[in-house]
N, C-alpha and C positions, 0 to 999 in steps of 0.2 A: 504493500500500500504506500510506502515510504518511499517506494522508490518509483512507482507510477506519480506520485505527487509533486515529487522533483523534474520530473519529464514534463511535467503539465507545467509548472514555473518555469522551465527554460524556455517553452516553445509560447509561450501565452499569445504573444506578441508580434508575430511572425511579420518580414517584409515581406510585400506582396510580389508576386509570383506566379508565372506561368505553372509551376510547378504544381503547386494545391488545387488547380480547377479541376473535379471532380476524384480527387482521389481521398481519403481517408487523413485526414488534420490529428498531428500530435492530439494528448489527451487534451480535454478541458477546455481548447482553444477557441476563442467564439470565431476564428477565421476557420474552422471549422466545419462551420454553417458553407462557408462556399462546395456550391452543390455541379453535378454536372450541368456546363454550358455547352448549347448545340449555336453554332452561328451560324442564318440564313442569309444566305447574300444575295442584297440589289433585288427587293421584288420591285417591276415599274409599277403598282398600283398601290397609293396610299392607304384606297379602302380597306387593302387585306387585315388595318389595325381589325375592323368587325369581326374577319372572318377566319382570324390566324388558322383559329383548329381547324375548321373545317375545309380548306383546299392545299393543294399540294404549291410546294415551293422553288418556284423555277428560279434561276440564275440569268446573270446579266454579263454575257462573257466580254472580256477586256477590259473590266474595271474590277482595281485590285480591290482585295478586302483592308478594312478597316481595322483590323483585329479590335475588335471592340471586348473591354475586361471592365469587369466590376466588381469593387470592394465592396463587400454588401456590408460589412462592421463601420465603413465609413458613409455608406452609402453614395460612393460616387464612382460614375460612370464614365471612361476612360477609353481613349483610339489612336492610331498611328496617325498622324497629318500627313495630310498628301496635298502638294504640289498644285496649283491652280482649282483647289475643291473649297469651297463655301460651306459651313456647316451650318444650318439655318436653327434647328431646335433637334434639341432630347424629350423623349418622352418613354415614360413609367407608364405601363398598363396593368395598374393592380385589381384584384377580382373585385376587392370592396367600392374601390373608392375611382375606378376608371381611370379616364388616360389624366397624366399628370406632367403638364410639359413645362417646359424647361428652357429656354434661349441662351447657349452660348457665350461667351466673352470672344470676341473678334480676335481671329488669330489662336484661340485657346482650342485643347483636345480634350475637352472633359467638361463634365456637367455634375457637379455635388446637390441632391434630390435635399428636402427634408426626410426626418425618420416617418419608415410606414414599415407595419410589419411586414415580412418574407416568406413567412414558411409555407403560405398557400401558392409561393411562389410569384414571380413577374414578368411581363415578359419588356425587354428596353430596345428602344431603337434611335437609332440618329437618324436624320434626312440632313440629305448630303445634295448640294447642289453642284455636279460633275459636269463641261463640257456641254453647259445649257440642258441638263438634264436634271430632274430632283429624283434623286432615289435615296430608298429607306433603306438602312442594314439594318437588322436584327439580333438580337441576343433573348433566347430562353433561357431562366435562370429557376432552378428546378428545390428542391426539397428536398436532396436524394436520402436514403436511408431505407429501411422496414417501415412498411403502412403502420401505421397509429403504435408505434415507440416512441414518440415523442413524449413529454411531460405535457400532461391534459389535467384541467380545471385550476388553473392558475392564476392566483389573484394577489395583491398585494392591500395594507391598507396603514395608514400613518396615524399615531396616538400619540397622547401627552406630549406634542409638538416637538417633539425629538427621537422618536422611536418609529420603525417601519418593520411587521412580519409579512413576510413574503411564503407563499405554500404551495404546491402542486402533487398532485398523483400520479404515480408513476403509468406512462401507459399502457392499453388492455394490452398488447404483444410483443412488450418490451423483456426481454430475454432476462431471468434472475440477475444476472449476474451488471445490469446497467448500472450505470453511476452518471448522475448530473451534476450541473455546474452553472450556477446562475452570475452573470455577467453584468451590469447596469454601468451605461452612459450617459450623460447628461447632453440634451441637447443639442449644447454647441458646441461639445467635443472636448469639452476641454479635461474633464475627469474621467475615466473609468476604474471600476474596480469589480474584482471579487467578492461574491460574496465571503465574509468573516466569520459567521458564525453559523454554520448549517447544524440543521435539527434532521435528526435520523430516523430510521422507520426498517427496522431489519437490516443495518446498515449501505442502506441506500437514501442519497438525499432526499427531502421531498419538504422542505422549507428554509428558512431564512431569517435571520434578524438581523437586524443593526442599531444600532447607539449611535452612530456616528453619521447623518444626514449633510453633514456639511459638502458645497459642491453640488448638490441637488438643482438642478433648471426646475421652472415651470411645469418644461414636460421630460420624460427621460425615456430612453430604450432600455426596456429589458431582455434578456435572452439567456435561455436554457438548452444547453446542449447537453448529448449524454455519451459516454464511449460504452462498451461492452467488446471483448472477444468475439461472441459470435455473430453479430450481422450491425451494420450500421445502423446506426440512430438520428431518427432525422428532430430537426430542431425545432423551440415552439419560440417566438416572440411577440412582445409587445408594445408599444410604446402608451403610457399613462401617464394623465395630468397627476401633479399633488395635490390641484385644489378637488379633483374627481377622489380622491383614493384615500384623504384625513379625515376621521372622523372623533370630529373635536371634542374634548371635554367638557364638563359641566363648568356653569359660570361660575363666576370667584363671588366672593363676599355678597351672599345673599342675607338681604335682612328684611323684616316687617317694620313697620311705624302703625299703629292704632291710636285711632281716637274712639269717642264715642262712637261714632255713625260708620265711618270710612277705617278701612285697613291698607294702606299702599306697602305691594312690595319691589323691594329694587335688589341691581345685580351688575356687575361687572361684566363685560364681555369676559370669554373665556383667551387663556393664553393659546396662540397657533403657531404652526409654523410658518408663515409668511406673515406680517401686517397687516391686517381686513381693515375698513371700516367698520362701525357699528350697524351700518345700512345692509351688510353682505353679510348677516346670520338674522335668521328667526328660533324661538323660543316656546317651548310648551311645558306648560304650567300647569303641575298637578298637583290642587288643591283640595284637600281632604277635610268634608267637618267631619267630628264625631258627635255623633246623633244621641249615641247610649253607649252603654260601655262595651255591647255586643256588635254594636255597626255603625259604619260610617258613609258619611257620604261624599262621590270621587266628582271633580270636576275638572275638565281638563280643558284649558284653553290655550290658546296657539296667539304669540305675540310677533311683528316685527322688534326689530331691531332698530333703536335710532340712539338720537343721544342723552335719552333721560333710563330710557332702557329700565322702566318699571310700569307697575299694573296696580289699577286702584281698582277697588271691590267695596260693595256695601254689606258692613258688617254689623248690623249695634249691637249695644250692651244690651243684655246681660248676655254672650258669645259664649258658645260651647269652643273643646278645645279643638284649633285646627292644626294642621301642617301641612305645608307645603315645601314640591322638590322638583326642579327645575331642568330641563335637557335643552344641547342646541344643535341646530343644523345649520345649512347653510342657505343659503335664501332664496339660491336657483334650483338647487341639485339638492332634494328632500333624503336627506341621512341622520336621522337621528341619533346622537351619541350616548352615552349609559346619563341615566336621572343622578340630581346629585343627591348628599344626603339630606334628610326631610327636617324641616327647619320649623319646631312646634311654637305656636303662639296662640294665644286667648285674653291675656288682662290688659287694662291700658298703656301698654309699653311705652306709649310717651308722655304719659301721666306720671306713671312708675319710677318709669326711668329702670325696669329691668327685665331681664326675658322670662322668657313661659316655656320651660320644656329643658334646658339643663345644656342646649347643642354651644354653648359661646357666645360671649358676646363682645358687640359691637361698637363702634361709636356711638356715643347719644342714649345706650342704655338697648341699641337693636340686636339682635340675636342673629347670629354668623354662621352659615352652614362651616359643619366639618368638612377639614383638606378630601378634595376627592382622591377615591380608588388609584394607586399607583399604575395602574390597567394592568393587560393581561400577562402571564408571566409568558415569557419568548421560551422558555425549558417546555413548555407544557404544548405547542404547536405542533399541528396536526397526529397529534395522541390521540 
């Protein structure tokens, strides 16, 4: 194991190379992922983008090829320059998201895509304007491996604004003896790493933690490759937002104020990992009377976020005891994060001047919800 580990550390990183297109990638390496490429050369009909699969692929003899090569870990697509040819646009024909083109730098052989996932594969071409001709080269850029070995049901998600578990299942015909390797890049390129801390399953990976978020983009690529002895493993990727995948904790410093008639409760935004405003989370408030000492009664109401970021309620005196405990989401993308702890009140607390229920108190004599949940333990992932 020790010494497959060191093979996979030497090779992580590999220069790019004629060599690696379709053949079997040191362990661990997300270059890797480079799958067999078949190159079509010079079809004269643009339409064939519609019809790739289905017609057969004639040639254009006396114009050389382009050797056209793609770094799928960088995602940029690369050709020999030739001599009086014009290179007009590149274009990604992914299955999700269709064609995705691309214009050139004058004089330049290459085109760098944004991140889109790969493993359903893509197919890239350049149009080439040759001798008062436009013709397309092609490159099919494939998945290779064993059908469904990939790492299937893979999701990530970000807590207490410094923590991320990462998980997946090993695939339905992925060979015992597989081992995956989760890889993330940030955006714009500028970080990658391994994952640090994998979580085991019969010692085979199938999650992920980290502590350490720093270097994170907006959005990031993720990818999961696997080796085994006996049949190749084709790879699964992703690319996710943070603000898609955080699911934020409960607000800070929740308290009540009472008077006679009216109860207002208020609350701090919660800590994230990015900076929000107060306008980009909403809030649901679950507030509980007790009725008798056998039941109570639940009321749950759903608040925006602004900048006073509290809710007033008609209460008078003489008030059975309540409590209330608070969750937040985000304001486009409904994720509820865990409720926080329940913050009991009933007497005139700003009469008093003190709390009702024992949880802390606050400025002004108001009652303070307890520190939330440390979240989930990263040892205890996909157990």
């Amino acid at each position: 194991m020790l010494e497959r580990r060191e093979t996979e550390k030497k090779n992580r990183w590999p220069e790019q190379s004629l060599v690696w297109w379709g053949f079997p990638h040191p362990l661990g390496s997300p270059m890797g992922l480079l799958a067999t490429a078949i190159v079509f050369c010079m079809l004269p009909d643009p339409a064939f983008l519609r019809t790739l699969e289905q017609q057969d692929l004639p040639t254009v003899e006396g114009v050389p090829s382009l050797n056209m090569r793609f770094d799928s870990w960088r995602m940029e697509l690369s050709w020999d320059c030739k001599e009086n040819t014009t290179y007009l646009e590149c274009v990604m024909i992914h299955k999700e998201n269709g064609p995705i083109e691309i214009t050139p730098q004058e004089k330049e052989c290459h085109c760098k895509f944004s991140d889109y996932s790969l493993h359903d594969g893509v197919t890239l071409v350049v149009k080439v304007n040759s001798t008062q001709r436009l013709i397309p080269e092609t490159l099919v850029y494939n998945n290779s491996g064993g059908e469904c070995t990939a790492a299937q049901n893979f999701s990530c998600f970000i807590y207490n604004a410094n923590f991320m578990n990462c998980s997946w299942a090993k695939g339905q015909a992925a060979p015992d003896d597989v081992q995956y390797f989760l890889y993330i890049r940030d955006s714009r390129g500028k970080r990658e790493r391994e994952c640090p801390h994998y979580i085991e399953d019969s010692g085979t990976h199938v999650g992920c933690h980290l502590e350490d978020l720093s270097g994170l983009a907006n959005y990031n690529y993720f990818l999961v490759n696997g080796t085994s002895q006996r049949t190749g493993i084709q790879f699964f990727d992703s690319v996710l937002s943070w603000k898609k995948i955080e699911i934020y904790s409960p607000p800070n410093n929740i308290s009540v104020h009472c008077n006679k008639s009216y109860c207002v409760i208020r609350w701090e935004k919660p800590k994230t990992r990015h900076k929000l405003s107060n306008m980009e989370f909403k809030y649901q408030l679950n507030i509980q009377k007790q009725s008798t000492k056998e039941h109570s009664e639940d009321q749950v109401i759903e608040v925006p976020g602004n900048l006073e970021n509290n809710y007033s309620f008609p209460s008078p005196e003489p008030r059975p005891k309540h409590t209330v405990k608070i969750r937040t989401s985000d304001a486009r993308i409904q994720k509820w994060g865990d409720w926080s702890q329940p913050v009991e009140f009933e007497r005139d607390t700003a009469r008093e001047g003190t709390q009702a229920g024992g949880v802390g108190e606050g400025e002004a004599g108001f009652p303070r919800s307890r520190e939330p949940d440390a979240g989930p333990d990263p040892r205890t992932l996909g157990s």
